[in-house]
C-alpha positions as CSV (number, residue, x, y, z in Angstrom):
1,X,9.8,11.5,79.0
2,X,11.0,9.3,75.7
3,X,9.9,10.6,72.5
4,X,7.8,7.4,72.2
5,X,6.5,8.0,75.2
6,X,5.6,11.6,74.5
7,X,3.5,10.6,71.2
8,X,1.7,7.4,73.1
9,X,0.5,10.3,75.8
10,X,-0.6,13.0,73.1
11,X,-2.3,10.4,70.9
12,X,-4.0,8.7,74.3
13,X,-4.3,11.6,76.4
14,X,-3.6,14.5,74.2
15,X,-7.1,15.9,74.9
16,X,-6.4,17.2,78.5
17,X,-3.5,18.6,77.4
18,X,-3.9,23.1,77.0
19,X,-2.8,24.5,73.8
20,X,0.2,26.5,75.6
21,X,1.6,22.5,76.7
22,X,0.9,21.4,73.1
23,X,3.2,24.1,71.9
24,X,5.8,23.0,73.8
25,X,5.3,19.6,73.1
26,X,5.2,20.4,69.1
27,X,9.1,22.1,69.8
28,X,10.3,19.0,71.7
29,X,9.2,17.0,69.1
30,X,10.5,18.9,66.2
31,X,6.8,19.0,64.5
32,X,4.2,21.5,63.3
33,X,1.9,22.0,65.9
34,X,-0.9,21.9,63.5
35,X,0.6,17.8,63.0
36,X,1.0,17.9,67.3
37,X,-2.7,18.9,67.5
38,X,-4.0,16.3,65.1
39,X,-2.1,13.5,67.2
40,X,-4.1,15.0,70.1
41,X,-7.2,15.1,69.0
42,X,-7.6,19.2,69.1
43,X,-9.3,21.0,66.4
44,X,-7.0,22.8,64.1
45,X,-7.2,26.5,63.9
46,X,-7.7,28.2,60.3
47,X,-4.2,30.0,59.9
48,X,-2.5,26.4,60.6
49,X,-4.3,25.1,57.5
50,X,-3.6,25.3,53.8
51,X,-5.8,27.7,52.0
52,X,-8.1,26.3,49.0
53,X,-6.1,25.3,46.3
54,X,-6.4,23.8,42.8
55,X,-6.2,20.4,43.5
56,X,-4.6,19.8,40.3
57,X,-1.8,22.4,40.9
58,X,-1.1,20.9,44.2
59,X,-1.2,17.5,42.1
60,X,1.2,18.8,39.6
61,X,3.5,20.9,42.2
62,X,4.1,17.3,44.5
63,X,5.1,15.2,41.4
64,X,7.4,17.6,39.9
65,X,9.6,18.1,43.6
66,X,10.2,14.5,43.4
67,X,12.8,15.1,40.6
68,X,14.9,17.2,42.8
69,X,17.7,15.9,44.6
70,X,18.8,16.6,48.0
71,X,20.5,19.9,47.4
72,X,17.7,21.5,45.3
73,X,14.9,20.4,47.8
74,X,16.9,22.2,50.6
75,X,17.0,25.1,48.0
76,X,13.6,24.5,46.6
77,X,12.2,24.4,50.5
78,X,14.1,28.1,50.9
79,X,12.5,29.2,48.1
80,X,9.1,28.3,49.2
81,X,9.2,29.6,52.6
82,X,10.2,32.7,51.5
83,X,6.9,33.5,49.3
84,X,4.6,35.9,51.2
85,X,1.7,34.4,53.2
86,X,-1.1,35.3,50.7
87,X,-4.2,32.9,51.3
88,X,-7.2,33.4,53.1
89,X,-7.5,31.0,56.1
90,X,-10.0,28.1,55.8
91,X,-12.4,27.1,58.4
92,X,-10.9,25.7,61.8
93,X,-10.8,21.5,61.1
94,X,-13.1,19.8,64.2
95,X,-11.3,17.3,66.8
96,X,-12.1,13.9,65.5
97,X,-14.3,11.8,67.4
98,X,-13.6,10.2,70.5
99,X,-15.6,7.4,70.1
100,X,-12.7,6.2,67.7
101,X,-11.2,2.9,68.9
102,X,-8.5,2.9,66.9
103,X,-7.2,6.8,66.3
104,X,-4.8,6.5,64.2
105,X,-6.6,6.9,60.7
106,X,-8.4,10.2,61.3
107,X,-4.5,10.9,62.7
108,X,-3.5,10.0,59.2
109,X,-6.2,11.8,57.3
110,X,-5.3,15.3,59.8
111,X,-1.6,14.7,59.0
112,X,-2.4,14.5,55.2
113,X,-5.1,17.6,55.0
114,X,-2.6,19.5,57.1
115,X,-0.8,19.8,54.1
116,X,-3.3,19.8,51.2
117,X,-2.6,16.3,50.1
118,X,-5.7,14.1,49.5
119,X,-5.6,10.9,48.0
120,X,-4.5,12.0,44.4
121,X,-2.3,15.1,45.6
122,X,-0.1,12.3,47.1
123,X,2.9,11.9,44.9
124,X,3.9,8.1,44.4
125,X,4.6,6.3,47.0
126,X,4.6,2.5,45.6
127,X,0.8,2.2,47.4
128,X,-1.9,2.0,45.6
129,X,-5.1,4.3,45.8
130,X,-7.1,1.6,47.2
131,X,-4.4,0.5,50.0
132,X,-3.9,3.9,51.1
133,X,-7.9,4.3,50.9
134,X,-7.9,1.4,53.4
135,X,-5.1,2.5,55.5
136,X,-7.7,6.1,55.9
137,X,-10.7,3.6,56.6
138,X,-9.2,1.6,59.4
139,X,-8.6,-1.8,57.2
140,X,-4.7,-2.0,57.9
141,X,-1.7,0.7,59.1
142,X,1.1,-2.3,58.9
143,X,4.6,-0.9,58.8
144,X,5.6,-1.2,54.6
145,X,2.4,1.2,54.4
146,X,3.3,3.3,57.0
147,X,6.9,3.7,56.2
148,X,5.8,4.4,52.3
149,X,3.3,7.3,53.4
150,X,6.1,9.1,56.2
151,X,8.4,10.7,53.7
152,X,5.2,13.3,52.1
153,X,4.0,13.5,55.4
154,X,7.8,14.9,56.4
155,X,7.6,12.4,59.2
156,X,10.0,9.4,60.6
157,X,8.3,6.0,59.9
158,X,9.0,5.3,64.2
159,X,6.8,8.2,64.8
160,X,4.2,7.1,62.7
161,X,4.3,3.7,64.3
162,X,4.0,4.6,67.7
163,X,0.9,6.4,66.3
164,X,-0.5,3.7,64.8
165,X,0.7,1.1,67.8
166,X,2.8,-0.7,65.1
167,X,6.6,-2.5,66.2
168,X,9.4,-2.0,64.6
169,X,11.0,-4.0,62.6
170,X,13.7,-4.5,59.8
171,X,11.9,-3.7,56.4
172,X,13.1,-5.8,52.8
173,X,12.9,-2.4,51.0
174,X,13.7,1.6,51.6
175,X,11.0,4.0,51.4
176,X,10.3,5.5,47.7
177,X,10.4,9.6,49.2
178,X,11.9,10.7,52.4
179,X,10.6,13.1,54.8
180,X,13.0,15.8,52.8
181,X,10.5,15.8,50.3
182,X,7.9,16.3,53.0
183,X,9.4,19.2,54.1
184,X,8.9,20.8,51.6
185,X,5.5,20.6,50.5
186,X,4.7,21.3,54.3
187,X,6.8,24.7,53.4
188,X,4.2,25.1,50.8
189,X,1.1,24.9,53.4
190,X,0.9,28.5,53.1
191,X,0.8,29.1,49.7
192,X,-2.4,29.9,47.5
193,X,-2.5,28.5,44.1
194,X,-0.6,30.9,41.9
195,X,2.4,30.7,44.4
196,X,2.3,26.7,43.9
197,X,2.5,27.5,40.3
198,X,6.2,29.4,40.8
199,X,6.6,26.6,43.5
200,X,6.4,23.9,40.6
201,X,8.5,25.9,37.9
202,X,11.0,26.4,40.8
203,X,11.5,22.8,41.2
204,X,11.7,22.1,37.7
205,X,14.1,24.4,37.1
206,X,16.5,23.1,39.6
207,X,15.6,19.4,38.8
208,X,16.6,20.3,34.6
209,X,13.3,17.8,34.6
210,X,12.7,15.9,30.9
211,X,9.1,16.4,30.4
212,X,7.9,12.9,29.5
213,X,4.5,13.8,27.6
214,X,2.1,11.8,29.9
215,X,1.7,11.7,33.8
216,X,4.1,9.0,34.7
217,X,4.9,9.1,38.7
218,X,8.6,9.1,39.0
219,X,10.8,9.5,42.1
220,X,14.4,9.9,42.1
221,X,14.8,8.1,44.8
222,X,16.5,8.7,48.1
223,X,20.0,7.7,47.8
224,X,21.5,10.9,48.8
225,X,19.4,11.2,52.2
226,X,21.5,11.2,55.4
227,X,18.4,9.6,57.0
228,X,20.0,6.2,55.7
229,X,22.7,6.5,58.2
230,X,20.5,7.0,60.6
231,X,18.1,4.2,60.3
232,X,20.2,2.2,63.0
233,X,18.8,5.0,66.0
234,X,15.3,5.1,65.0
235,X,13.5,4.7,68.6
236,X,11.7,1.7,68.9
237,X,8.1,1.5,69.6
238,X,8.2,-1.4,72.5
């Protein structure tokens, strides 16, 4: 089975699926099986969740790692791992519905609390808060908007799109943040607030970040990311 076709049959048929088969499928697919269970429309078990956080830290923490360049995420995402699992598990999130005709925005929203990030804990993007509102209401998931929200989610924008039942195509501009940068705050999924604290003085110590005296969202960009010589095997979604 193709990658693509693996994601269609956990997103369409992912419920019949046992947790034991989901496990595997989370390590063929190289993804969190908290992410894997989301696509399949299983609940999510507390200790695969973030525990309550200061949304404002969490804010502050995923706008400062976007000053880091390659080499100091990879050392910022070492750092983070290695901070002792603290937190308190939340509740267990609930399957979403299955009267859902089209899945892919409670797939979205899953993918996004997996990690923390609501709406405002999202670091910029180049969406706006209403687009990405209407991307989580079921307005639009076209494949600018989905490529722009892969890199915080630490996903490929191909995955996404088979999710989301979008083609691919050539785009006009590169993504803002890569799924580097995702990686790491899905590192930090395990870390209560006081550890995002260290997280973000971590990161701003590596990044020597200029602090610019108002909340400006900034990205350094992706030049560096050896996903850019990659683009050309992406799998398609036909």
């Amino acid at each position: 089975m193709t990658r693509v076709e693996l994601l269609r049959e956990l997103r369409d048929n992912g419920r019949r699926l046992t947790t034991s088969r989901l496990e595997k499928c989370a390590g063929e697919l190289d993804l969190p099986l908290a992410d894997v269970l989301v696509v399949a429309g299983h609940a999510v078990p507390g200790h695969l969740l973030p525990p309550n956080r200061d949304l404002n830290v969490l804010r502050a923490f995923a706008y400062r790692v976007t000053y880091c360049s390659h080499t100091q995420l990879a050392e910022l995402q070492r750092f983070v791992s290695a901070l002792p699992n603290k937190g308190a598990p939340p509740e267990p999130r609930p399957a979403r519905s299955q009267a859902d005709h089209d899945p892919f925005p409670a797939v979205l929203q899953g993918l996004m609390g997996n990690r923390g990030l609501g709406l405002r804990e999202l670091p910029f993007v180049g969406l706006s808060l209403s687009t990405i509102r209407g991307m989580l209401g079921g307005a639009w998931h076209r494949l600018p908007q989905l490529q722009a929200v892969s890199g915080p989610l630490g996903w490929r924008t191909a995955d996404l799109a088979v999710l989301a039942g979008e083609p691919m195509h050539p785009l006009d501009h590169g993504p803002i943040l890569c799924r580097h940068y995702g990686a790491v705050y899905l590192a930090a999924v395990h870390c209560i607030t006081a550890q995002v604290v260290r997280a973000a003085r971590k990161a701003d110590q590596l990044s020597a970040r200029k602090d610019h005296g108002a909340w400006q969202p900034v990205s350094h960009g992706i030049d560096e990311c050896p996903d850019a010589r990659e683009t050309s095997k992406e799998p398609s979604t036909g």
